[in-house]
C-alpha positions as CSV (number, residue, x, y, z in Angstrom):
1,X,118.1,50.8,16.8
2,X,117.8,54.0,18.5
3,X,119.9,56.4,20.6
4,X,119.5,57.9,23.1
5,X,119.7,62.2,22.2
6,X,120.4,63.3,25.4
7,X,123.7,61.5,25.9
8,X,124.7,59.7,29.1
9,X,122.8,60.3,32.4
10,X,124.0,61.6,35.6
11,X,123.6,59.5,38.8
12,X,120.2,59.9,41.0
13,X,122.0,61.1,43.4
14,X,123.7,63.9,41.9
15,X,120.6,64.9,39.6
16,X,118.6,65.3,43.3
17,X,121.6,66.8,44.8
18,X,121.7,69.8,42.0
19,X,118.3,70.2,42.6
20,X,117.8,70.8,46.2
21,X,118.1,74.5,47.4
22,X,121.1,74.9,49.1
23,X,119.4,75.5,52.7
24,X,117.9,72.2,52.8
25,X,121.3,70.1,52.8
26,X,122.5,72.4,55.8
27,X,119.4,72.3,57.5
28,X,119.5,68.4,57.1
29,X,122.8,68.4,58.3
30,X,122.4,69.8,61.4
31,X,118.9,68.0,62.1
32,X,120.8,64.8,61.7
33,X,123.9,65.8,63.8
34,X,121.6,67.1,66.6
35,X,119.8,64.1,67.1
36,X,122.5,61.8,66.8
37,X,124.7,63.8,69.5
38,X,121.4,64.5,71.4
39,X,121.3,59.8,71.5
40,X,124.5,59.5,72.6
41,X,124.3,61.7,75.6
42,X,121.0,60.1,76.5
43,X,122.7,56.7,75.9
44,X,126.4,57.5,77.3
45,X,126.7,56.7,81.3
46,X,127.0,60.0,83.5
47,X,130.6,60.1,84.9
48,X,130.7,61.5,88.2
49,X,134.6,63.5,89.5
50,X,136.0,64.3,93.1
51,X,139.0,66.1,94.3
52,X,140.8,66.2,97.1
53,X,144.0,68.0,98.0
54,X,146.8,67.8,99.7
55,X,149.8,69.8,100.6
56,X,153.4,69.5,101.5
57,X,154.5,71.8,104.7
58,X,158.1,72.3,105.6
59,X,159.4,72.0,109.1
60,X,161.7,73.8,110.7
61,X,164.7,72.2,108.7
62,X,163.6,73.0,105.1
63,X,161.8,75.6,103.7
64,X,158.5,76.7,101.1
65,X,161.2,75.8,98.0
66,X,161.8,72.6,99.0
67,X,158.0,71.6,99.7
68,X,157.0,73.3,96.5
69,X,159.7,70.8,94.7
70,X,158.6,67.6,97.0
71,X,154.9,68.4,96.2
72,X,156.3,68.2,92.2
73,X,157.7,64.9,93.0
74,X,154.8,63.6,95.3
75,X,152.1,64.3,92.4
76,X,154.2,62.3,90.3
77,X,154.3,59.3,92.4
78,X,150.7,59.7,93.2
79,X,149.4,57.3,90.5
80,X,152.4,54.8,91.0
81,X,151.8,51.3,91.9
82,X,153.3,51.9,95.5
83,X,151.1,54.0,96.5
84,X,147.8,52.4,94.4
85,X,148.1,49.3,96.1
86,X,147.4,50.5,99.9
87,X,144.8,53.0,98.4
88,X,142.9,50.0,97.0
89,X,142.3,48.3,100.4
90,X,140.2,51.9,101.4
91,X,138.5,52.4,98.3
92,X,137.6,49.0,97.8
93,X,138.4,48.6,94.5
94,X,141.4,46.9,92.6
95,X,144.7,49.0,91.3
96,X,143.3,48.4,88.0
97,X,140.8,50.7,88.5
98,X,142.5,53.5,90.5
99,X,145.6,53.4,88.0
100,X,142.8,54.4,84.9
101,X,140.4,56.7,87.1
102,X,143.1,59.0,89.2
103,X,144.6,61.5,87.9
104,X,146.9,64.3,89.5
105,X,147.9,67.7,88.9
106,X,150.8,70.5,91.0
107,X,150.6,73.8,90.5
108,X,154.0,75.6,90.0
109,X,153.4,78.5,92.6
110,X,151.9,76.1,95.5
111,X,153.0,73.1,97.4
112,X,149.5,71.2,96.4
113,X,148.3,67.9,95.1
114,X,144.7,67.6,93.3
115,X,143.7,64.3,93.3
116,X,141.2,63.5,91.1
117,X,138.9,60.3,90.5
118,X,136.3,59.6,87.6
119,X,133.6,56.7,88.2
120,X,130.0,56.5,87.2
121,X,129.0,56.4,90.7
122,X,129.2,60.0,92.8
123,X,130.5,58.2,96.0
124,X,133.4,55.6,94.7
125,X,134.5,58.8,93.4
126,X,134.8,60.3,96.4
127,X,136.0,57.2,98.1
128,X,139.1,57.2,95.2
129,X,140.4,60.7,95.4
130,X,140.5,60.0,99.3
131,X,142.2,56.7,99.3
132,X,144.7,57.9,97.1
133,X,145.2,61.0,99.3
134,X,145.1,58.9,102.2
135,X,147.9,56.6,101.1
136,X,150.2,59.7,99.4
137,X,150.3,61.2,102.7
138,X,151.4,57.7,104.6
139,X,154.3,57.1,102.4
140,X,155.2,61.1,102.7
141,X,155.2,60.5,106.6
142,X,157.6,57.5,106.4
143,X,160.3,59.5,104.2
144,X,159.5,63.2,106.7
145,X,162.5,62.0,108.5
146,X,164.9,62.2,104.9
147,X,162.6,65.1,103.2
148,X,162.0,67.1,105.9
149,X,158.5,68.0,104.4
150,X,155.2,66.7,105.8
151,X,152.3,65.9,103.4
152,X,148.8,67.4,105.1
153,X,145.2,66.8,103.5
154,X,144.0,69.8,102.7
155,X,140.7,69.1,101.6
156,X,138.9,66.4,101.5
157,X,136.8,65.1,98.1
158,X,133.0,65.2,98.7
159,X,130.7,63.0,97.0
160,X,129.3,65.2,93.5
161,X,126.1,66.2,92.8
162,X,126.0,66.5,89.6
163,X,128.1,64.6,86.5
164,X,130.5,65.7,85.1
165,X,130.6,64.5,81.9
166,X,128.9,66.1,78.8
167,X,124.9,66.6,78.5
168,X,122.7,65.4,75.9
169,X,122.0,69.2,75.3
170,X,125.4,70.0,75.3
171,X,126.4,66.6,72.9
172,X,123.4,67.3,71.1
173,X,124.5,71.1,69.9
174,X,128.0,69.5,69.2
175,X,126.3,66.8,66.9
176,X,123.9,69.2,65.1
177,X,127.2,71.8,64.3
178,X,129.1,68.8,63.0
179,X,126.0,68.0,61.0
180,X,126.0,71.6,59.7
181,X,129.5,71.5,58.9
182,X,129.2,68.3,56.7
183,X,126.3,69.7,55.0
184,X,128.1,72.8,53.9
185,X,131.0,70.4,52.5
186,X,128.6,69.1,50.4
187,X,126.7,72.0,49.3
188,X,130.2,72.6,48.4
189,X,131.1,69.5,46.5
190,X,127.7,68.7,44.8
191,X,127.7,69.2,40.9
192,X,126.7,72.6,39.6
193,X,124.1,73.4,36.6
194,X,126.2,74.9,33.8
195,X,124.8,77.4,31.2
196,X,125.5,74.6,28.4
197,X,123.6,71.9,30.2
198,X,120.0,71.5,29.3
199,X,117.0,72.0,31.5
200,X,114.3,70.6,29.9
201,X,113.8,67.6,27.4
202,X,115.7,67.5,24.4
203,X,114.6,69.1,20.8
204,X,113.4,66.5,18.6
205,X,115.5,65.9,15.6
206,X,113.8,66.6,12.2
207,X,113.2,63.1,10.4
208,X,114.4,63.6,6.6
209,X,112.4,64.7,4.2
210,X,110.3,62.8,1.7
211,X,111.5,62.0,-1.7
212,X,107.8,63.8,-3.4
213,X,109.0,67.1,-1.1
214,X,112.6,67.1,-2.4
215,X,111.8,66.8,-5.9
216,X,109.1,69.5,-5.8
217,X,111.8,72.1,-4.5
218,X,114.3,71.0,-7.2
């Protein structure tokens, strides 16, 4: 039988791995990531986003603190189901849609309302953030009488011309630094030559010598 001198191999992988220069698995990386990221921006559908403002104005009963708090209130109520379901009947599309595609947002310092809609089409986009503004400023009308604070649009969304959502250069450079960053963990991980490892084949072993040798040195 014979045995194997070298001892027990190392994985493939791991031999290759040691082996590469340590450029190659950042390089490869971040070639991998880049194209990746740069597929799913190609792939991902554009999402299109519209504001439209409103803002809450005091009458001559209240004053600029007590529209500032009412706009608080009225941005908060924005996205409830009140007010959703007479924006659907404008925007044409059901609550569903508006409750995941609006958001809101106040400002501490003004009395104003940003409404916001997402949709992969530029117009229903517009046509949300409006609905919803339209309808906020209905049900602020009904309660002026209690409030004392009218609810005014103050702008209007327009239909985007351009997406908002990421671009396939923009998701591609994110992919391809991800794909850098992995490589590195694994230039960083991989096995390491040691001085006491071999490099090259192993010495051959010297067979025993003859009996004819042995006794002529005797």
């Amino acid at each position: 039988m014979t045995e194997n001198p070298s001892g027990p191999r190392r994985p493939a992988v791991l031999t290759r791995a040691k082996t590469l220069p340590a450029w190659s698995l950042l390089a490869a990386g971040a070639v991998a990531g880049g194209l990746l990221g740069g597929v799913y921006g190609l792939a991902k559908t554009p999402a299109y986003t519209a504001t439209s403002y409103v803002i809450a104005v005091p009458n001559e009963k209240s004053d600029s603190a007590s529209a500032l708090g009412f706009a608080q209130a009225y941005g908060r109520v924005a996205t409830q189901l009140a007010v959703l379901g007479d924006a659907q009947v404008w925007a044409g599309v059901p609550v569903k849609t508006l409750k995941s595609s609006v958001q809101t947002a106040t400002s501490p310092d003004a009395p104003m309302v940003a409404i916001t809609a997402t949709s992969s089409r530029p117009d229903l986009a517009a046509d949300m953030a409006n609905a919803v503004a339209r309808a906020l400023t209905r049900h602020a009308d009904n309660t002026e009488s209690a409030t004392n604070v009218e609810l005014q649009q103050f702008a209007r969304a327009t239909k985007p011309t351009e997406p908002s959502s990421a671009s396939p250069a923009l998701t591609g450079l994110v992919g391809a630094s991800a794909g850098g960053l992995l490589g590195g963990l694994v230039l960083l991980v991989r096995p390491r030559r040691t001085a006491q490892e071999p490099t090259g084949r192993p010495a051959a072993v010297p067979g025993p010598a003859v009996a004819a040798d042995a006794h002529g040195q005797l």
